[in-house]
C-alpha positions in Angstrom: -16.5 84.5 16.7 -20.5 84.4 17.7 -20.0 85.2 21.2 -18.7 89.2 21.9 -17.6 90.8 25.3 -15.9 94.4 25.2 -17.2 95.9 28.6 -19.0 97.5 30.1 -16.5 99.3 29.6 -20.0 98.4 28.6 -21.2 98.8 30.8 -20.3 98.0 34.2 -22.5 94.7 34.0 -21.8 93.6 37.2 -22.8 97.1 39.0 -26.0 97.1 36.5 -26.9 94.8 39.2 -27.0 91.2 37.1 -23.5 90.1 37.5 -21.4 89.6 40.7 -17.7 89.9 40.1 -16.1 87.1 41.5 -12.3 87.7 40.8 -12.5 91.5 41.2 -13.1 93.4 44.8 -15.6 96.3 45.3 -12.3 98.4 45.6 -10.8 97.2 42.4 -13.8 97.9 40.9 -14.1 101.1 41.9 -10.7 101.7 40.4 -11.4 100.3 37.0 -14.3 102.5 36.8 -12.7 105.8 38.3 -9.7 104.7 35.5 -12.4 104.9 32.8 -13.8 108.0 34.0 -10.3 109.3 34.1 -9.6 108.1 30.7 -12.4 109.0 28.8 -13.4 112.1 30.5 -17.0 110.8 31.3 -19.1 112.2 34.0 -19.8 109.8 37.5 -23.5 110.9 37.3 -23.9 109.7 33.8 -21.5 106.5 34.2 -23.7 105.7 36.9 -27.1 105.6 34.4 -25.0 103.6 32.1 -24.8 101.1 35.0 -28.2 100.7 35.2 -28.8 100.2 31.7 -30.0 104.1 30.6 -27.9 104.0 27.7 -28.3 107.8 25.7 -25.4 106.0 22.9 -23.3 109.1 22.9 -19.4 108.7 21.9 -18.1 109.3 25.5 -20.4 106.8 26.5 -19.1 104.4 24.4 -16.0 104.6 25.0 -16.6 104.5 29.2 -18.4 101.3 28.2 -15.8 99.6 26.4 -12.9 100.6 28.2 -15.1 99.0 31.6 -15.6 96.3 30.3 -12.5 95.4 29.1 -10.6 96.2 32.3 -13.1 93.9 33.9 -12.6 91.0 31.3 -16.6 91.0 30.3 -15.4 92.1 26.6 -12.2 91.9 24.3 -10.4 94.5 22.6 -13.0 94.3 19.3 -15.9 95.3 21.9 -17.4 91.9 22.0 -19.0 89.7 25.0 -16.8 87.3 26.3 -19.6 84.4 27.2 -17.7 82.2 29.8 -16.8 85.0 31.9 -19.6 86.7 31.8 -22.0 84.0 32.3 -19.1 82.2 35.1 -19.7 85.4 36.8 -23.6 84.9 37.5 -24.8 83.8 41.3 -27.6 81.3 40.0 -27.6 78.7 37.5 -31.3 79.6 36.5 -30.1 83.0 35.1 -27.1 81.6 33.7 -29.5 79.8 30.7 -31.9 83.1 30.6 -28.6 85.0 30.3 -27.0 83.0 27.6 -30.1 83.5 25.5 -29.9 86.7 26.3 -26.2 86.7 24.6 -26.6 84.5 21.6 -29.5 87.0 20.7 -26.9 90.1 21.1 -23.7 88.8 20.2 -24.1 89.0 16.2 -24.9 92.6 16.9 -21.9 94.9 15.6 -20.1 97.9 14.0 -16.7 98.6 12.3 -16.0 100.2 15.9 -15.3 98.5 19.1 -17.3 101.0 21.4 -19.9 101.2 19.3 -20.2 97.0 19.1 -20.1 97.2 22.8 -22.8 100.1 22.8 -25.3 98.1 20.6 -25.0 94.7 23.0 -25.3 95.9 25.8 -28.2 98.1 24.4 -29.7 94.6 23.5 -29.1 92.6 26.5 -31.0 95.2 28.4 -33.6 95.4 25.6 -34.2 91.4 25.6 -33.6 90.8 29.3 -35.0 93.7 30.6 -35.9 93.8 34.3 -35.0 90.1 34.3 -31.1 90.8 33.8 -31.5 93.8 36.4 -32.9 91.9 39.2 -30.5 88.5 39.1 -28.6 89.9 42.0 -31.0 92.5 44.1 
């Protein structure tokens, strides 16, 4: 499958300020990501740098990435990008195309583990899209 999504725990996309969450409220949100935390023992203060795409690639982070984005149905079990619902849940059509570029660049970027394929494309979209896929929704 060319096209990955495992998320945020990866990375809480749609807090790193480029996604809005259309089927998910700011309190379910929160809950998801307080879940992770819970489940992977990761600090707020550091899941909040992951958010805004200061990735250090430890284990814990990983894991808070993956098991996020999962839970928020940006990624699948493997750790890969689900396209349509991550691109369904952009405001503007304009960033839809620079962010599908953006993923068909990333999503033949893997490992044998699923945090660590989530890790490396989330890495990637923020490498390639840079300040771009930060600013679609400030």
């Amino acid at each position: 499958m060319k096209y990955l999504i495992v998320i945020f725990a990866l990375i809480s996309f749609s807090n790193a300020g480029f996604i809005i969450n259309k089927s998910k409220s700011k309190s379910d949100m929160s809950k998801i990501r307080y879940g992770c935390l819970k489940s992977t023992n990761y600090p707020l203060e550091d899941a909040l740098k992951v958010e805004k795409g200061e990735l250090t690639g430890s284990d814990e982070e990983m894991h808070y990435m993956l098991c996020y984005a999962v839970k928020l149905g940006f990624a699948n079990e493997n750790g890969t990008f689900i396209e349509n619902e991550f691109l369904n849940r952009l405001t503007e059509d304009v960033k839809k195309l620079e962010v599908k570029k953006f993923l068909d660049e990333c999503s033949t970027v893997s490992d044998e583990t699923p945090a660590k394929t989530i890790y490396l494309q989330a890495a990637c979209l923020f490498d390639k899209g840079g300040e771009k896929l930060k600013s679609v929704n400030e």
